[in-house]
C-alpha positions as CSV (number, residue, x, y, z in Angstrom):
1,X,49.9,13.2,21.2
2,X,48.4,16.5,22.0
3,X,44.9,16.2,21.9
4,X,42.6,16.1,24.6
5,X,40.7,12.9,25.7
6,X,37.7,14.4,26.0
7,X,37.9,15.6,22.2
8,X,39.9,12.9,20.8
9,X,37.6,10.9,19.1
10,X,35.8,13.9,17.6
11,X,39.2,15.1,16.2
12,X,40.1,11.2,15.1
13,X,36.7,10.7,13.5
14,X,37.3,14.4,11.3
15,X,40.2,13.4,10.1
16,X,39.7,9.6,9.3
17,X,36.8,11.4,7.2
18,X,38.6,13.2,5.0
19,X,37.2,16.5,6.9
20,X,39.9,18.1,8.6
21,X,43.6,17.0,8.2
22,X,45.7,16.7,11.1
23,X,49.0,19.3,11.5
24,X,52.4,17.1,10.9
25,X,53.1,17.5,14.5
26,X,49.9,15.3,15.3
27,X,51.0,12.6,13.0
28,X,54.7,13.0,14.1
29,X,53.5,11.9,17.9
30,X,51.1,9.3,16.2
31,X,54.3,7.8,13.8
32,X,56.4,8.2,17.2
33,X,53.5,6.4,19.7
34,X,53.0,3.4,16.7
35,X,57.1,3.1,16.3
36,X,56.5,3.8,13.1
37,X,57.5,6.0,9.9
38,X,55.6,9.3,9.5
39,X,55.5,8.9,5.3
40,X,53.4,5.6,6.2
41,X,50.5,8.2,7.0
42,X,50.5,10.1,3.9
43,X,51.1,7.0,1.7
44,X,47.5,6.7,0.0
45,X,49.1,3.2,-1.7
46,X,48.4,0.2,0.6
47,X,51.2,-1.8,-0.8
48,X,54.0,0.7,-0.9
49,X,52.8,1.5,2.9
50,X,53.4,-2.0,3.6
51,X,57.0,-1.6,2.3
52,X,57.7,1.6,4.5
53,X,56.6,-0.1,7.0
54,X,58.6,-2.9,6.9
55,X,61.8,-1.1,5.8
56,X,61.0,1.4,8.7
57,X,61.5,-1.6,10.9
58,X,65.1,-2.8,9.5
59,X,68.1,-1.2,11.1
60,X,70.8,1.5,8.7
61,X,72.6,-1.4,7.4
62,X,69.7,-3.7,6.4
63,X,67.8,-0.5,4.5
64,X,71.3,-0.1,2.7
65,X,71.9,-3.4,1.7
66,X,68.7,-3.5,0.4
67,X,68.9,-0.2,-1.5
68,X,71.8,-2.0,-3.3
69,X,69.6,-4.8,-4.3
70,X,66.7,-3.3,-5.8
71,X,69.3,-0.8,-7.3
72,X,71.5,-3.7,-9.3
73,X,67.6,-5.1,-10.0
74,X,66.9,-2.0,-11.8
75,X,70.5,-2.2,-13.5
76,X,69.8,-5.5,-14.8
77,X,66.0,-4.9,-15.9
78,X,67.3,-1.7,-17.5
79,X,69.9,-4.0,-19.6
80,X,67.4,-6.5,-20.9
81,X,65.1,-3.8,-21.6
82,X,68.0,-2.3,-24.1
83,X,69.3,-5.5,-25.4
84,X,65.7,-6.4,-26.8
């Protein structure tokens, strides 16, 4: 990931401390070394993480289909919304 071993948990401890925030690169390598979506790391909501995370892990189709889904949801909520 680009840091030195010697340094790393120095660096690691800074930054889980809110003093020093790592470049995008750094979290790039981390998002890459986890298998996982960079905008997981900058997500402060726990929930909505959970949710990239899990629709980081579906393949092109599956994130479609369920775009579609939670699209016609909103569609639908939106309706009853206007018809009350």
């Amino acid at each position: 990931m680009g840091l030195e071993a010697s340094g790393a948990s120095i660096h690691i401890n800074r930054y889980e401390s809110g003093k020093r925030t790592p470049a995008f690169s750094l979290v790039s390598g981390m998002a890459k070394l986890l298998r996982g979506p960079v905008s997981c790391f900058y997500e402060p909501d726990d929930t909505i993480a959970a949710i990239i995370l899990a629709v980081g892990g579906m393949d092109v189709q599956q994130r479609l289909a369920l775009l579609q889904r939670l699209q016609q949801e909103e569609k639908s909520q939106s309706g009853q919304e206007q018809a009350e």
